[in-house]
Short mmCIF file of the C-alpha atoms (twelve columns), coordinates in Angstrom:
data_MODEL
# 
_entry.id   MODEL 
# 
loop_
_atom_site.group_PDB 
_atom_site.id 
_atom_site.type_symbol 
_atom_site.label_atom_id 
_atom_site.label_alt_id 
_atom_site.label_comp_id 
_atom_site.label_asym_id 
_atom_site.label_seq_id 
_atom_site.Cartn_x 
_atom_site.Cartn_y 
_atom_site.Cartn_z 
_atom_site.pdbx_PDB_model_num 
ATOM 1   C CA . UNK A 1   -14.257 -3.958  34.641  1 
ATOM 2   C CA . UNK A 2   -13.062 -4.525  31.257  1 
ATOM 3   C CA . UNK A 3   -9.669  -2.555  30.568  1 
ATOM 4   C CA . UNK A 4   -9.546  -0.086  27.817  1 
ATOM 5   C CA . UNK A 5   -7.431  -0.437  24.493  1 
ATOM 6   C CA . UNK A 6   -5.254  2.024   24.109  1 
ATOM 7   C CA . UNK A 7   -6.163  3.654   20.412  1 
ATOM 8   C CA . UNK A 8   -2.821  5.295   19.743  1 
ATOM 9   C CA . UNK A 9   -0.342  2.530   20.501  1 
ATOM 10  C CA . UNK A 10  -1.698  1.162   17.020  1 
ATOM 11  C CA . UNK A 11  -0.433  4.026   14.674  1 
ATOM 12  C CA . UNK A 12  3.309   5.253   13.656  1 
ATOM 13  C CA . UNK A 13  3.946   9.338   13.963  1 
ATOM 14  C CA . UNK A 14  3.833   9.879   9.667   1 
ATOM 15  C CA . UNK A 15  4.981   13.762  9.865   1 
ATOM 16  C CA . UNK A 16  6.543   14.550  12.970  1 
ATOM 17  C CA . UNK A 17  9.565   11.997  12.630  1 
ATOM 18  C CA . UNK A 18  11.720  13.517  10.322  1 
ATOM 19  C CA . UNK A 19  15.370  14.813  11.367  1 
ATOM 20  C CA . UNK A 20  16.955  13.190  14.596  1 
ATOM 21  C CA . UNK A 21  17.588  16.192  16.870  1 
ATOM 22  C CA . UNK A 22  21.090  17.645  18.347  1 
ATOM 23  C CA . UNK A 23  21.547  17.887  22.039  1 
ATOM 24  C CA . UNK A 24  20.608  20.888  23.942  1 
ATOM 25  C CA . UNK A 25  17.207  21.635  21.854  1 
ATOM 26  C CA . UNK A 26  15.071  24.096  23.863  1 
ATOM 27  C CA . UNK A 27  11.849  22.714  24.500  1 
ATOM 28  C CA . UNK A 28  9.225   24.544  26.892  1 
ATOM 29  C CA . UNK A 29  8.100   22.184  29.793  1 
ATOM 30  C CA . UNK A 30  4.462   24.010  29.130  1 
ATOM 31  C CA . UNK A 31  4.333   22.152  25.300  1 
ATOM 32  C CA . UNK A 32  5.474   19.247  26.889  1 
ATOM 33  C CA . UNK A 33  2.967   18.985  29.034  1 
ATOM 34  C CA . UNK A 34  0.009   19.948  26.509  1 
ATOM 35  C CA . UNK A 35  1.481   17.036  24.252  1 
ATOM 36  C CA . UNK A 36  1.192   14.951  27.196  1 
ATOM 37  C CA . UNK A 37  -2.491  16.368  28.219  1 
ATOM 38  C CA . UNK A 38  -3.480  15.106  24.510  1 
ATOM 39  C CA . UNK A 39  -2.131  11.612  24.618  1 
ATOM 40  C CA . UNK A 40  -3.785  11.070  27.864  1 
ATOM 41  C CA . UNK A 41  -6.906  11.729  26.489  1 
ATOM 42  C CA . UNK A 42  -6.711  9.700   23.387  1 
ATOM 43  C CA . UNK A 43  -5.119  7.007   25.337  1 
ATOM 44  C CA . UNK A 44  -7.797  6.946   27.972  1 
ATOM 45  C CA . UNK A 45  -10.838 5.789   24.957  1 
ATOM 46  C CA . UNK A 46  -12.045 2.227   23.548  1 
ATOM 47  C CA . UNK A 47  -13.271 3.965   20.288  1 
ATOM 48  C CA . UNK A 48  -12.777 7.417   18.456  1 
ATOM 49  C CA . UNK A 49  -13.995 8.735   15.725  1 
ATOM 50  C CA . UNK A 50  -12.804 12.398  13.899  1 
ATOM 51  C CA . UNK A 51  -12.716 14.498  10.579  1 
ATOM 52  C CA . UNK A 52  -9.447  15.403  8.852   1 
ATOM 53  C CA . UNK A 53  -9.153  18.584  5.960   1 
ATOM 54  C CA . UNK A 54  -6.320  18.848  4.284   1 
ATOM 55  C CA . UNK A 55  -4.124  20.157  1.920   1 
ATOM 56  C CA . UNK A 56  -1.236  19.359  0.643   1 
ATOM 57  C CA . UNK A 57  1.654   20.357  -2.326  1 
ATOM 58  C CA . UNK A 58  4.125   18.394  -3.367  1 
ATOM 59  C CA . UNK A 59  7.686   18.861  -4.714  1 
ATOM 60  C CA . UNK A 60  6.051   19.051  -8.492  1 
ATOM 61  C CA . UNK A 61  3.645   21.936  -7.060  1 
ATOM 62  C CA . UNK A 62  0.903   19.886  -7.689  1 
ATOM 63  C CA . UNK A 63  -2.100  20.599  -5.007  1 
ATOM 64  C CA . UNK A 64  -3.731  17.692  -3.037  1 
ATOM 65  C CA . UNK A 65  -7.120  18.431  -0.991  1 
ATOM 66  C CA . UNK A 66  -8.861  15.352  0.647   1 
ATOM 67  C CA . UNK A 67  -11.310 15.555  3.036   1 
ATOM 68  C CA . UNK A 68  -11.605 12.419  5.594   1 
ATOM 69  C CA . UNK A 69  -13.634 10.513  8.121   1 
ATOM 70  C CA . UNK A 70  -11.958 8.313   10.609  1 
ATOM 71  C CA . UNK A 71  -13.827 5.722   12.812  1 
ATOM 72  C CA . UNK A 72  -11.282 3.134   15.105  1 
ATOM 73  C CA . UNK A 73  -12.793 0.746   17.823  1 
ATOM 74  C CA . UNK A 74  -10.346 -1.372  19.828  1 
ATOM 75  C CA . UNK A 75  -7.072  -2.207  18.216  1 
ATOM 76  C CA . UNK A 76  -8.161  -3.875  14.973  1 
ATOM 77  C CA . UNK A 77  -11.421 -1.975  13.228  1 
ATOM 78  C CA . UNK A 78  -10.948 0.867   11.401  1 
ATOM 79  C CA . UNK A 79  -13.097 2.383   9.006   1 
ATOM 80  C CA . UNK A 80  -11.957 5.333   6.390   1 
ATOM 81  C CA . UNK A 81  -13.945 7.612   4.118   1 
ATOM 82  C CA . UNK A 82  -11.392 9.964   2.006   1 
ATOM 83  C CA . UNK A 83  -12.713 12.357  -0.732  1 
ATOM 84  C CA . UNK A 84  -10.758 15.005  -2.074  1 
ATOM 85  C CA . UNK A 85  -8.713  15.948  -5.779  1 
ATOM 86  C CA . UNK A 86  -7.482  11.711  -5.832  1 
ATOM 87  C CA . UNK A 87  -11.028 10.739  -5.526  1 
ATOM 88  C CA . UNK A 88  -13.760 8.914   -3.987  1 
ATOM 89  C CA . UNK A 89  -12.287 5.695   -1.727  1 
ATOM 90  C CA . UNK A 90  -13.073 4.088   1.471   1 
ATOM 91  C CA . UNK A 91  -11.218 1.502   3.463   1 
ATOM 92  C CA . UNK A 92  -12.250 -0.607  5.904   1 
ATOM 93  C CA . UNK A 93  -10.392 -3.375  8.265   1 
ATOM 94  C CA . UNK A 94  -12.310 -5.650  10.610  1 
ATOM 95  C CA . UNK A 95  -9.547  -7.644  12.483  1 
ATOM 96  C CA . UNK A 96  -8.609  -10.071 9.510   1 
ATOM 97  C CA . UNK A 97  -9.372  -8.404  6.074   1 
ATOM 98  C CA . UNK A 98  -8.579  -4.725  4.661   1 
ATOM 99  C CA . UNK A 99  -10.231 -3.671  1.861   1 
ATOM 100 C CA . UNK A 100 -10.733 -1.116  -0.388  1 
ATOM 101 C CA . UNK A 101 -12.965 0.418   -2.869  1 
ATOM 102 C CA . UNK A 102 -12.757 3.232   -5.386  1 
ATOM 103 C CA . UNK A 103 -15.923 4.780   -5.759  1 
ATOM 104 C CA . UNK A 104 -15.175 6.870   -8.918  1 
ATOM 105 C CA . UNK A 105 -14.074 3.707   -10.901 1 
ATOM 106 C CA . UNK A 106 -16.546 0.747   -9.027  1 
ATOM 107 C CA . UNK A 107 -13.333 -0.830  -8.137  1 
ATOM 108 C CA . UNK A 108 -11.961 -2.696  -4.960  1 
ATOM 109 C CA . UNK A 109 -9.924  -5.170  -3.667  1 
ATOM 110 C CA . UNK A 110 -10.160 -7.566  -0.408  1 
ATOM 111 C CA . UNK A 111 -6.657  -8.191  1.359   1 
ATOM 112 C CA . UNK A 112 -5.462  -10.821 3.841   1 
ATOM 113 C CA . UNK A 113 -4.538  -8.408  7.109   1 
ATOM 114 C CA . UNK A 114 -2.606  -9.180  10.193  1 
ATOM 115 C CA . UNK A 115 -4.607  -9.120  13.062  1 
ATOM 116 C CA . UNK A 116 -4.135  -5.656  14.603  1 
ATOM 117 C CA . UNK A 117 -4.308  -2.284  13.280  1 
ATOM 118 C CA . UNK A 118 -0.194  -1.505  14.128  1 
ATOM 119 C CA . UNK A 119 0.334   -4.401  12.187  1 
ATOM 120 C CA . UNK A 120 -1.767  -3.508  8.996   1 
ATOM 121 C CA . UNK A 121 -0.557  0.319   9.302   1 
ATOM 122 C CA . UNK A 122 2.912   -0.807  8.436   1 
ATOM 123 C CA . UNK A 123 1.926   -3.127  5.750   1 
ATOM 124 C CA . UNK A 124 -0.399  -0.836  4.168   1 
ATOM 125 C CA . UNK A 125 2.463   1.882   4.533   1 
ATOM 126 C CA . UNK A 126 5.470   0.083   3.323   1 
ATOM 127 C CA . UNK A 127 3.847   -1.718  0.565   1 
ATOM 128 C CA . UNK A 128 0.868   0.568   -0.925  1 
ATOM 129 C CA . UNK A 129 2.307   4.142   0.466   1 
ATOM 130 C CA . UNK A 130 -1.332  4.940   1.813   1 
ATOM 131 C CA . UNK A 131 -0.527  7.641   4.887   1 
ATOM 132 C CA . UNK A 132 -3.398  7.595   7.775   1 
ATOM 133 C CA . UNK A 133 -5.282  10.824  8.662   1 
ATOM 134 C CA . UNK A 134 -4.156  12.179  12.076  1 
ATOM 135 C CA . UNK A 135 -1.678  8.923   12.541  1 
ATOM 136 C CA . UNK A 136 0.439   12.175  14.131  1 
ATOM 137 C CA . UNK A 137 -1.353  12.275  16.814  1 
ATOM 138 C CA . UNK A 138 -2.159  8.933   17.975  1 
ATOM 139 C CA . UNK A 139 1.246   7.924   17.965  1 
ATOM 140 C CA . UNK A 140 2.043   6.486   21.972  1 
ATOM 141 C CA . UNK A 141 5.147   8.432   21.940  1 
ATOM 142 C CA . UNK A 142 4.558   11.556  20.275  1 
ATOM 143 C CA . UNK A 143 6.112   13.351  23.014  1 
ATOM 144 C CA . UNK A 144 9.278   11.664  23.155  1 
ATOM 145 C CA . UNK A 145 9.241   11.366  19.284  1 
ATOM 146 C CA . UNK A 146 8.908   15.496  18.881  1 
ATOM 147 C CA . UNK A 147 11.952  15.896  21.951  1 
ATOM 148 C CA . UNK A 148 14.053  13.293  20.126  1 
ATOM 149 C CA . UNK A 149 13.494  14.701  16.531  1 
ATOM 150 C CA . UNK A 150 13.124  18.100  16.623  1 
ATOM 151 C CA . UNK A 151 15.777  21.387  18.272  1 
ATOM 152 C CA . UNK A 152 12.823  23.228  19.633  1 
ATOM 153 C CA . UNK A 153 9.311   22.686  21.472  1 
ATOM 154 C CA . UNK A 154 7.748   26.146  22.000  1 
ATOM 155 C CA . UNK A 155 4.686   27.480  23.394  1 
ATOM 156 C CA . UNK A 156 2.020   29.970  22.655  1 
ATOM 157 C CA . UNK A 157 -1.604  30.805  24.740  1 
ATOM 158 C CA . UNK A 158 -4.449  32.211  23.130  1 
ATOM 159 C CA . UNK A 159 -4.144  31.495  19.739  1 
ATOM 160 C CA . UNK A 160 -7.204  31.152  18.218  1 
ATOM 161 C CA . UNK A 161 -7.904  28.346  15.274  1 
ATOM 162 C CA . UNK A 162 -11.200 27.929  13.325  1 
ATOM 163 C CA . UNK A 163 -12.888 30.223  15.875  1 
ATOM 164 C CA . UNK A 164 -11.623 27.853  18.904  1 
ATOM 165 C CA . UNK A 165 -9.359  29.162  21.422  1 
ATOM 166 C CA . UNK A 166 -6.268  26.986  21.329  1 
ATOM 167 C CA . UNK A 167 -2.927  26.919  22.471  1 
ATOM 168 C CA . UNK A 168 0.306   26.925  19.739  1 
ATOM 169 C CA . UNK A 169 2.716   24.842  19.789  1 
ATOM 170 C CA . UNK A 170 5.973   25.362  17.562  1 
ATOM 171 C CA . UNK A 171 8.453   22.843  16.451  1 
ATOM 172 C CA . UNK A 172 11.877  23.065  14.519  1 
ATOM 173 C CA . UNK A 173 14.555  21.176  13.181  1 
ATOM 174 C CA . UNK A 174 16.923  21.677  10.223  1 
ATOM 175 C CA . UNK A 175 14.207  20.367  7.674   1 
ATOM 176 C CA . UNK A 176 10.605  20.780  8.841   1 
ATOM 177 C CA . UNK A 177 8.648   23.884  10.947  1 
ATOM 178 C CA . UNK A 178 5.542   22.749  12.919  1 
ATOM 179 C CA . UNK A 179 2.326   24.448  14.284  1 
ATOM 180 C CA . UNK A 180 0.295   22.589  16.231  1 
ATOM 181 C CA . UNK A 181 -3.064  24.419  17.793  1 
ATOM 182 C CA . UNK A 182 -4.618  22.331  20.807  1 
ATOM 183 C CA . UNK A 183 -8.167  23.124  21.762  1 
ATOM 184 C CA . UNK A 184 -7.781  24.590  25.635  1 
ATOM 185 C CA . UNK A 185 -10.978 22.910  27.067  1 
ATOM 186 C CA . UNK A 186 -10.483 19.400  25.115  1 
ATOM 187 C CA . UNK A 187 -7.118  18.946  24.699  1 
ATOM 188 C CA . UNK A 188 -7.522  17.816  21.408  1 
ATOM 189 C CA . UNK A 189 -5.727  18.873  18.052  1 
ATOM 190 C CA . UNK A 190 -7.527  21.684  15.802  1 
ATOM 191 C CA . UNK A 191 -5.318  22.320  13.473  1 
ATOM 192 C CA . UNK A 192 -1.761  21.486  11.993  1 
ATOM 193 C CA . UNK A 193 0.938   23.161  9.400   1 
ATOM 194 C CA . UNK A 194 4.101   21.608  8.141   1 
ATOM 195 C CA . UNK A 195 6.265   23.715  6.228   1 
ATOM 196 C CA . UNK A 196 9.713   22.232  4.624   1 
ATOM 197 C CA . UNK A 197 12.941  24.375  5.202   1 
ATOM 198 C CA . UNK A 198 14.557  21.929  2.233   1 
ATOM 199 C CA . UNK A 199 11.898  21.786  0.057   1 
ATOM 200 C CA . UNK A 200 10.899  24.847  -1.593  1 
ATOM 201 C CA . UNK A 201 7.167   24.166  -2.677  1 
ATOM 202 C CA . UNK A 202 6.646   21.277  0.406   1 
ATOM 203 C CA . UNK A 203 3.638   22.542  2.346   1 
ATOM 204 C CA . UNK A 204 0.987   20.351  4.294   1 
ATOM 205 C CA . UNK A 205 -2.072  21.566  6.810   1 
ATOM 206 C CA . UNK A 206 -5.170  19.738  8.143   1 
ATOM 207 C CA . UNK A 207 -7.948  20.601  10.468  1 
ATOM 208 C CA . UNK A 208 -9.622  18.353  12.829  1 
ATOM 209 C CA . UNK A 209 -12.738 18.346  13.602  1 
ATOM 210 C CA . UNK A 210 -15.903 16.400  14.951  1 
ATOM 211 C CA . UNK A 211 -14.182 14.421  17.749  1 
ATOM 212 C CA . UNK A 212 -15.994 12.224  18.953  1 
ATOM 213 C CA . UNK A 213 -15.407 10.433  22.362  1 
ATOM 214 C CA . UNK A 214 -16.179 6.889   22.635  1 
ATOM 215 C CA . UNK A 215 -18.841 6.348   20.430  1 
ATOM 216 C CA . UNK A 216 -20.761 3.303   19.623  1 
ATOM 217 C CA . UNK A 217 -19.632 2.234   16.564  1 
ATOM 218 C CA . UNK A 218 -21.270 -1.378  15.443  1 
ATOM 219 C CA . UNK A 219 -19.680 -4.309  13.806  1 
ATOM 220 C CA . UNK A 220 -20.852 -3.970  10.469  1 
ATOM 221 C CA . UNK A 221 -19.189 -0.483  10.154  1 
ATOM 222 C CA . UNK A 222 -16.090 -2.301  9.713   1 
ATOM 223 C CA . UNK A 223 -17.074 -4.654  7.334   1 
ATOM 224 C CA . UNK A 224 -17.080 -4.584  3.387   1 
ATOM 225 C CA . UNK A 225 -19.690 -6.336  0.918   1 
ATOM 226 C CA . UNK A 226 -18.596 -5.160  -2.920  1 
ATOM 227 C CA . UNK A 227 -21.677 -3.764  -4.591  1 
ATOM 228 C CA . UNK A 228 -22.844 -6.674  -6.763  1 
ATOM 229 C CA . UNK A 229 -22.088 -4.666  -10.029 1 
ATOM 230 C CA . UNK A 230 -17.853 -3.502  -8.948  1 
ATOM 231 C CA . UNK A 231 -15.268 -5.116  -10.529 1 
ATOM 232 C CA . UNK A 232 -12.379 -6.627  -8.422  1 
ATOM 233 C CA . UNK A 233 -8.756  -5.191  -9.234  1 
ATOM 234 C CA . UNK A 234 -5.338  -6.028  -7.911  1 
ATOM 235 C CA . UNK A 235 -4.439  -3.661  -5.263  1 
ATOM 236 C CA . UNK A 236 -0.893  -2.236  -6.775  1 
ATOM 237 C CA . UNK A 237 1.944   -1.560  -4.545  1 
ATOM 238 C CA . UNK A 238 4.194   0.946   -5.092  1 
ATOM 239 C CA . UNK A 239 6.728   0.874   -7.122  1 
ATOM 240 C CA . UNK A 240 10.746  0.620   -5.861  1 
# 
């Protein structure tokens, strides 16, 4: 029997690590567990596949909506379709390439890419500042990550998130307050809200939807042909 990849161990935690905690937090061995419940499902598929809403502002006030589809198979195919106030863009990695194409503008470019996802997510990351829907979650140690980072771990029942019943989770530190709602039945996220405590217009929430399970997702989802009539341009990092 062929073993299963696990899907999270290829993504780094973009929200939750923000503030390393001080001793004594107070962390309810209930959240702990749900957090644990989650991962164990994630960790347990060969292939996933999800929807991400968000929206975001930013220190200027300005507001950010982008609405995404995620597809992952193994540990190196990914497949991204992002809409929302920055545009129309898609990205797709198949093991050895990562590309990208701008819809709005017939633009793309084709990048050499390591050869797993882990690897690309940092590259991508550090170099172009492109943040992965739902990374949060699919993070190995997101457990450990939320103890070691945050004062408090709390827990709520019956707390109902776009119309499913959920439990709430709550976490604090000095700069950032989390909700987390976790389908009861699935053990999946629904819904997350980031507030900053330093930051006086900083706000972020997404919902998750359309999970997906182990789907079949074929070979030529991850791969990228430029429509004949798109014009190739340098993918620009960001700037120091």
């Amino acid at each position: 029997m062929n073993k299963k990849v696990i899907l999270y161990s290829i993504f780094a935690a973009i929200f939750f690590i923000s503030c390393k905690s001080s001793d004594g937090g107070e962390y309810d061995s209930r959240a702990v567990d749900s957090l644990d419940k989650l991962s164990e499902v994630i960790g347990n598929l060969s292939s996933l596949s999800y929807t991400v809403d968000s929206y975001s502002v930013d220190k200027d006030s300005v507001a950010i909506t982008k609405l995404s589809d995620v597809y992952l198979r193994g540990a190196n195919k990914m497949f991204i379709e992002n809409s929302g106030t920055k545009g129309n863009r898609s990205f797709w990695y198949d093991g050895e390439k990562f590309s990208y194409f701008l819809f709005d503008k017939n633009e793309y470019d084709i990048l050499d890419a390591p050869d797993s996802t882990l690897k690309l997510i940092d590259s991508i990351h550090s170099k172009f500042g492109i943040y992965f829907p739902a990374a949060d979650f699919l993070y190995p140690t997101l457990t450990d990550d939320i103890l070691e980072n945050y004062d408090s771990l709390l827990y709520s029942e019956d707390e109902k998130a776009e119309g499913i019943d959920c439990i709430l989770l709550e976490a604090n530190n000095d700069k950032n307050n989390v909700l987390v709602w976790i389908d009861k039945k699935l053990n999946l996220p629904v819904k997350m809200v980031i507030t900053s405590k330093t930051e006086e217009n900083i706000y972020y929430e997404a919902v998750y939807s359309n999970w997906k399970l182990d789907p079949e997702l074929p070979d030529i989802m991850f791969e990228f042909q430029p429509p004949s009539n798109s014009t190739q341009v340098k993918f620009q990092p960001i700037k120091e």
